[in-house]
C-alpha positions in Angstrom: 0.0 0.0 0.0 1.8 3.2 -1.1 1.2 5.9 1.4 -1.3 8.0 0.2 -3.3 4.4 0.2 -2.6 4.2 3.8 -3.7 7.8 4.5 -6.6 7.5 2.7 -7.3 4.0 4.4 -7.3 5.8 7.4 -9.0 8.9 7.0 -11.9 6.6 6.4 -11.1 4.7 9.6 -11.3 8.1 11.6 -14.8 8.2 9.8 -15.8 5.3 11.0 -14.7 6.2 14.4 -16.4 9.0 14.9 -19.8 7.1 13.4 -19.1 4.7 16.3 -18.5 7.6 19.3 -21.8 10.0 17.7 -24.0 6.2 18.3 -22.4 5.7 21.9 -23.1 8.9 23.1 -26.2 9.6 21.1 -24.8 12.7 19.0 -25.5 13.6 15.5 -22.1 13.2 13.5 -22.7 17.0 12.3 -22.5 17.7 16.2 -19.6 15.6 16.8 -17.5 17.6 14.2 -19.3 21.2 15.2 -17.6 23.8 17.4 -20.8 23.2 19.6 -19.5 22.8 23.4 -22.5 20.8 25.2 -21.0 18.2 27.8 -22.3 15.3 25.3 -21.3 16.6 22.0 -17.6 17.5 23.5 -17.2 13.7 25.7 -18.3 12.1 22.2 -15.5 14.2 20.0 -12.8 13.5 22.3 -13.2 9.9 22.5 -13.0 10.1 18.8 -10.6 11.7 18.8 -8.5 9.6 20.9 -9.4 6.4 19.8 -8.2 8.1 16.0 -5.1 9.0 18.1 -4.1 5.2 19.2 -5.7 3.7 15.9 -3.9 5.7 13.1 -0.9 7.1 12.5 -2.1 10.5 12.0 -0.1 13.0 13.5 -2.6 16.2 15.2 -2.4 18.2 12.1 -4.7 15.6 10.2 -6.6 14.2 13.0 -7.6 18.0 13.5 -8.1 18.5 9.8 -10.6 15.4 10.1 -12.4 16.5 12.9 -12.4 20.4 12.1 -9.7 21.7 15.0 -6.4 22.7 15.0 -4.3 20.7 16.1 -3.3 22.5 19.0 -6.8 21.7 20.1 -6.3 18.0 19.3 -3.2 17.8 21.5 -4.8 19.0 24.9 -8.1 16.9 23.7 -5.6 14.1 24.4 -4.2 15.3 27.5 -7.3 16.2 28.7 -8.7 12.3 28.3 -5.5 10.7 29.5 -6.1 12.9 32.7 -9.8 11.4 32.4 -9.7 8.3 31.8 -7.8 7.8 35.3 -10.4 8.9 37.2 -13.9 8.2 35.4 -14.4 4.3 35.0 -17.7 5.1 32.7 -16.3 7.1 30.1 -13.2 4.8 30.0 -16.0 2.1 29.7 -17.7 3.9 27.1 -14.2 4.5 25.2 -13.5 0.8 25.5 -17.3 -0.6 24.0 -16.5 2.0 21.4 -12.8 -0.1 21.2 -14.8 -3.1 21.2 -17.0 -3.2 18.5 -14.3 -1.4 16.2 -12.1 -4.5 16.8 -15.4 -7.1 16.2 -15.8 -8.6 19.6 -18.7 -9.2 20.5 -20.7 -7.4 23.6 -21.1 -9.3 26.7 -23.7 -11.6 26.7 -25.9 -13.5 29.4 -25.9 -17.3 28.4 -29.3 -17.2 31.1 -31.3 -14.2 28.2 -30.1 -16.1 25.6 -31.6 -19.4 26.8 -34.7 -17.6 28.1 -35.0 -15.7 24.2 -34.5 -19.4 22.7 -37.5 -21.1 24.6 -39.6 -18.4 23.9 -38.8 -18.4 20.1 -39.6 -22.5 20.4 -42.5 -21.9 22.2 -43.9 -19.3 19.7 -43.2 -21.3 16.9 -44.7 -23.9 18.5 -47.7 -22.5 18.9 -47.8 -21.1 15.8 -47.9 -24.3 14.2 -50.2 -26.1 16.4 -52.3 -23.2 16.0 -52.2 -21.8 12.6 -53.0 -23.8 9.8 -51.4 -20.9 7.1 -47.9 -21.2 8.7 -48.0 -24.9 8.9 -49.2 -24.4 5.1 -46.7 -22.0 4.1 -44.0 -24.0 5.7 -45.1 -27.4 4.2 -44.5 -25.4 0.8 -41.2 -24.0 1.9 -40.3 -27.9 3.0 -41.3 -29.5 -0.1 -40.0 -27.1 -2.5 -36.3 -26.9 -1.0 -34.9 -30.3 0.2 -31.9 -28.4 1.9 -33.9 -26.2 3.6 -37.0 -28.9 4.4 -33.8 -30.8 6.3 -32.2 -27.9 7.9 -36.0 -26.8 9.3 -36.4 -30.4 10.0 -33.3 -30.2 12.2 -34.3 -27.0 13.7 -37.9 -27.3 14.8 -36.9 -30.5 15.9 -39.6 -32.4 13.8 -40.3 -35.4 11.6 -41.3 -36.4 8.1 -44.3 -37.8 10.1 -45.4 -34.3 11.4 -46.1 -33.4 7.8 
């Protein structure tokens, strides 16, 4: 990759960065990149800002030109949130989720909702069909049009040839 590539590779990483803060802090993008100085809009630009910082190798001058600052500004941002993130466990929380689902990994889950969510969706489709002859229809036609599929709802639904 020749290094305007790279550069361009990761001005569109900062994008995507700063989608990611503007969603966890519930900020418009346009606000995130404003001048406007409300406690929400400002936390959500400087986590952007440094999460661009330790993702990229963009010096101030072009993580400023990305997020409309000089870079002067960009340089205390980072101060400022190395100072923060000592003391405030939630917006180091926040600043790692954000981390988090930049790098793919999954959120936390609780193996007890997801077992909970799973008998409910059996239930429901059990009852729908024991109880409604136009799903049990519809999914006779799905079964007997698709072999794959009739074996793989089969599976799934845990049911026989018999049932149909």
């Amino acid at each position: 990759m020749t290094p305007r590539e790279s550069l361009k590779a990761a001005r569109a990483y900062v994008r995507i960065i700063q989608i990611e803060a503007s969603k966890e802090f519930c900020v418009e993008l346009t606000d995130l990149l404003s001048s406007r100085r409300e406690q929400t809009k400002v936390d959500a630009r400087m986590a952007a800002i440094w999460i661009a910082s330790k993702k990229t190798n963009l010096n101030s001058s072009e993580l400023g030109r990305l997020f409309n600052k000089d870079h002067t500004t960009i340089l205390n941002s980072l101060k400022v949130i190395g100072q923060r993130l000592k003391w405030d466990d939630d917006y180091s929380a926040r600043l790692d989720a954000i981390t988090d689902r930049l790098d793919g990994k999954p959120k936390h889950v609780n193996n007890n909702m997801v077992e909970v969510l799973a008998d409910l969706a059996i239930a429901s489709m059990e009852t729908l069909l024991l109880g409604n002859p136009s799903f049990k229809a519809g999914l006779i036609s799905v079964l007997t049009n698709d072999p794959g599929r009739r074996y793989q709802l089969l599976n799934v639904f845990n049911l026989s040839e018999e049932t149909f």
